[in-house]
C-alpha positions in Angstrom: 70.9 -102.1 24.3 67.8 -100.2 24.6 65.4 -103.1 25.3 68.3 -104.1 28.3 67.8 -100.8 29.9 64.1 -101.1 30.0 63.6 -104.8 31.6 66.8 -104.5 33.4 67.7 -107.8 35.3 64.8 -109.6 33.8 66.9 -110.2 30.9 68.4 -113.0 32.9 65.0 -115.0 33.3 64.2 -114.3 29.7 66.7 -116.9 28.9 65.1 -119.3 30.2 62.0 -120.0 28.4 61.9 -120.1 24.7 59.6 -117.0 24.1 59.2 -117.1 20.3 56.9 -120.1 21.3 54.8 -119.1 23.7 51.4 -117.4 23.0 50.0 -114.7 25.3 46.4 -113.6 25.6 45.8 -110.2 27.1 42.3 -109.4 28.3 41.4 -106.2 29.2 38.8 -103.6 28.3 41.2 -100.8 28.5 42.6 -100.3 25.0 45.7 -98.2 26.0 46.7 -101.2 28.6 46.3 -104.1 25.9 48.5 -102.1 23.7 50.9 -101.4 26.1 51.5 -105.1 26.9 50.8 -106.2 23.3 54.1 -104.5 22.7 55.9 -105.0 25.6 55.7 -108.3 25.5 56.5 -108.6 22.3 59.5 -107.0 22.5 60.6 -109.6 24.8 59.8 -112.0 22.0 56.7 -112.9 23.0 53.6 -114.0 20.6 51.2 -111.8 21.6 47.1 -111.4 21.3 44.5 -109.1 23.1 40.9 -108.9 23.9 38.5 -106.2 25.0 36.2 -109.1 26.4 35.3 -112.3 27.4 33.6 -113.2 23.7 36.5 -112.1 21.8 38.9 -114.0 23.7 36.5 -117.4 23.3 37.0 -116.8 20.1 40.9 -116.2 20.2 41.7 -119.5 22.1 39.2 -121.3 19.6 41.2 -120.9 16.8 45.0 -120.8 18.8 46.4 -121.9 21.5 47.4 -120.1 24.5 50.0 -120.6 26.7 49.2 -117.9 29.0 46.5 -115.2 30.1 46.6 -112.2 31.5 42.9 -111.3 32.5 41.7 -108.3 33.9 39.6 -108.5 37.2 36.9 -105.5 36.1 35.4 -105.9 32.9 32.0 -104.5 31.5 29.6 -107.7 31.3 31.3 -111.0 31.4 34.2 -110.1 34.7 37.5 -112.0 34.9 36.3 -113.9 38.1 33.7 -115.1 35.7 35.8 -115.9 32.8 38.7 -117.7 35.4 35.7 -119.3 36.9 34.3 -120.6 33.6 37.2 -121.5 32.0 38.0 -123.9 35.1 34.8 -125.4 35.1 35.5 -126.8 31.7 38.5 -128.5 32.7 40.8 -125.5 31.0 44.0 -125.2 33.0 45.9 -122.5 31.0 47.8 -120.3 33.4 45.9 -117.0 34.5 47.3 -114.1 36.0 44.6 -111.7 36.9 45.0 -108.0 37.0 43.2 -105.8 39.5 42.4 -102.4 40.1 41.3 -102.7 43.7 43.8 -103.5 46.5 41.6 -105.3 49.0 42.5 -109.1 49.8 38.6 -110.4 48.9 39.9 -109.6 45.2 42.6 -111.2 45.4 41.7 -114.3 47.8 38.3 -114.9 45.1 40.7 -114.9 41.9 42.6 -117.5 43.5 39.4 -119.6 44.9 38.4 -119.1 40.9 41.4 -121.0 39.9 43.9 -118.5 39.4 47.4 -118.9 39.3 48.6 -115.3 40.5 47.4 -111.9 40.6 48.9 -108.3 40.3 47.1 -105.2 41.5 47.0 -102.2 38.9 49.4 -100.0 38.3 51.6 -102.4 38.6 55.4 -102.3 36.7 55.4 -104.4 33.6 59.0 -106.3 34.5 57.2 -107.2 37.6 54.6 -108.6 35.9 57.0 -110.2 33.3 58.8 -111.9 36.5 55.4 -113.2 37.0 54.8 -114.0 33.8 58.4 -116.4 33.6 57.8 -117.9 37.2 54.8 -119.6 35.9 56.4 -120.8 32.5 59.2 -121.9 34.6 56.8 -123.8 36.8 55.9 -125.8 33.1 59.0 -127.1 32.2 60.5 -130.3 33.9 63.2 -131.0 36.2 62.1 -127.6 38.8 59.9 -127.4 41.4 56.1 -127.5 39.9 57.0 -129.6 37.1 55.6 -133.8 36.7 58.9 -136.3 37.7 58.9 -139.3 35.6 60.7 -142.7 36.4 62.6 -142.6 39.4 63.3 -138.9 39.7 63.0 -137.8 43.0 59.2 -137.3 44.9 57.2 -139.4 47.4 55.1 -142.3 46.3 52.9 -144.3 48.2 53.1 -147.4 46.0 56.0 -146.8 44.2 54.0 -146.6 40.7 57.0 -145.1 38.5 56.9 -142.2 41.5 53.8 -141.0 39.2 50.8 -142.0 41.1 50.8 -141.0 45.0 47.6 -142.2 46.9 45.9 -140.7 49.5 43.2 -142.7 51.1 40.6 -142.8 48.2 42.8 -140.4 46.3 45.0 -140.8 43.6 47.2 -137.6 42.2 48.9 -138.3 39.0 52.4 -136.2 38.9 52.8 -137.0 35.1 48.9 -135.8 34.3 48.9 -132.6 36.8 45.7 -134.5 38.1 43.5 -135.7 41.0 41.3 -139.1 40.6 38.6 -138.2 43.4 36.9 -140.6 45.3 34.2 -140.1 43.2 35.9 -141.3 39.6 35.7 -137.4 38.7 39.4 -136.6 37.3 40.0 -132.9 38.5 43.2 -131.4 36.5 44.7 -129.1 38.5 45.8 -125.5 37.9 49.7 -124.1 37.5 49.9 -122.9 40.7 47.8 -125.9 42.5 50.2 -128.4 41.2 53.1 -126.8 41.8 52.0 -126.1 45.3 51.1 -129.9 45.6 54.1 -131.4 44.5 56.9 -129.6 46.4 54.7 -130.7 49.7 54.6 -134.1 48.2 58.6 -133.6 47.7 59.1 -133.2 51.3 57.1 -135.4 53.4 57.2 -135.2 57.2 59.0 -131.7 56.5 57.3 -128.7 57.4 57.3 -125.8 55.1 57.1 -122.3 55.7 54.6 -119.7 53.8 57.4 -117.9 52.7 59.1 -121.0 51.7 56.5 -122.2 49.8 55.6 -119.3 48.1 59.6 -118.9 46.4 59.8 -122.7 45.7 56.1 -122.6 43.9 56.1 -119.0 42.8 59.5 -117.9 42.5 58.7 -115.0 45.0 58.6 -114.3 48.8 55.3 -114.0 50.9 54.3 -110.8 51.8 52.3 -110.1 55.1 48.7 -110.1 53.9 49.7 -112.5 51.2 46.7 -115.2 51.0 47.8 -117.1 47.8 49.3 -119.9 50.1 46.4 -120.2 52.2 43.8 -120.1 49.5 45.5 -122.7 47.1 45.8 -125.1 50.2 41.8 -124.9 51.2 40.9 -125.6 47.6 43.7 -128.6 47.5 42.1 -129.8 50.9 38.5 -129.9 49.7 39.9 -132.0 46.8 42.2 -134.8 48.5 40.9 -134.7 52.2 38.2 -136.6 53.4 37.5 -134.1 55.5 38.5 -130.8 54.8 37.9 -128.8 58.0 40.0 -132.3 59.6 43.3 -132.5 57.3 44.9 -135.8 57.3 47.1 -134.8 54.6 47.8 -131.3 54.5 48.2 -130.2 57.6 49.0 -126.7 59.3 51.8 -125.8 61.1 50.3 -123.1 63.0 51.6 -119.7 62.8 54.4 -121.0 60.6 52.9 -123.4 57.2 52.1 -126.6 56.3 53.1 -129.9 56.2 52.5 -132.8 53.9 52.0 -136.2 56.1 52.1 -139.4 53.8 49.6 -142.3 53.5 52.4 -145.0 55.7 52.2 -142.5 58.4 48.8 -142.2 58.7 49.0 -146.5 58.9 51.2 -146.1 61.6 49.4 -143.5 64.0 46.3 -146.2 63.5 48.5 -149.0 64.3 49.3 -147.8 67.4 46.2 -147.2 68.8 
């Protein structure tokens, strides 16, 4: 009863995800935050490990696997734009919501170009930061927004390939992989909140979107006014599937209201006309 009246209407979204088996790594060089969340979390049933730094958690996700982190934006040494920039540039896609004591949108706007899923500014309310925590695990499972289709379950396909493989010019994105084959032959895998962005724009070709749309079908929370996640995620998809980034064929903008996704046969037709 006790544990209800602290997490209030959360309890409902704790239902969905099996918590007993996810593991969640808490970075932060503040020792009375780690142990706050620590139990917190595990009182939600929650596995739960901490980390004063950037070496001890190397060490942590060695030996275990992690399902989740929660990484702190200002850190002595080693900073969590540094750690979410490293770990991304080894190819690890584990979910990362970054914590932050400043309030400016550069903060926020460089964790994401870093490869971050979501952010929360300090002091922040710990069920708000559990919502956060659900929406991405949510995002994992199948048969919701964010998560791969298989067979003939719904999504746009340029070739029809199981609905798995869309193309885009010299593009492939693999919907069962959470994946981009680039031009290039470099496979990029793509982030929690990259993919799920992706996909639902994939979902509804032709169909523009709306910020606010967007960022409840891929984040499982409105837009607010300075709100840049949208935005940011977009550029970094852009500079991976377009040609041309700063000349979208794909992933276009609807200007002063979102984006919209335009598929590979339309782009056949516009050329065919001219």
């Amino acid at each position: 009863m006790e544990k209800n009246k602290l997490i209030g209407n959360s309890t409902l979204s704790i239902a969905d995800v099996n918590n007993q088996n996810i593991q969640i790594l808490v970075v932060d060089d503040d020792n009375r935050l780690r142990t706050l969340l620590m139990k917190y979390f595990g009182d939600q049933g929650f596995r739960v490990q901490a980390a004063a730094d950037g070496f001890q958690m190397d060490k942590i996700m060695v030996r275990d696997s992690i399902d989740l982190l929660i990484l702190d934006l200002m850190m002595p040494g080693e900073d969590g734009l540094s750690i979410c920039r490293r770990l991304r540039a080894t190819g690890n896609t584990t979910p990362i919501i970054m914590l932050t004591a400043r309030g400016e949108d550069v903060d926020r706007i460089l964790g994401l170009e870093m490869g971050a899923d979501d952010y929360l500014a300090k002091p922040f309310n710990p069920r708000e930061l559990l919502a956060r925590v659900n929406a991405i695990l949510r995002r994992q499972t199948p048969n919701i927004p964010g998560a791969p289709v298989t067979g003939n379950s719904g999504g746009h396909d340029g070739n029809d390939k199981s609905k798995t493989e869309i193309e885009l010019g010299e593009v492939v994105v693999n919907l069962n992989t959470r994946s981009v084959h680039c031009k290039n032959d470099e496979v990029v895998q793509l982030t929690t909140g990259e993919f799920s962005l992706l996909k639902i724009l994939l979902q509804n070709p032709n169909q523009p979107l709306s910020r606010d749309k967007l960022m409840s079908l891929a984040r499982g929370r409105g837009h607010g006014p300075f709100d840049r996640a949208i935005d940011v995620q977009i550029s970094r998809l852009r500079k991976l599937i377009e040609k041309d980034p700063t000349q979208p064929r794909y992933l276009q903008t609807v200007w002063g209201f979102g984006y919209v996704f335009i598929p590979e046969e339309n782009q056949k037709q516009t050329h065919s006309k001219k």
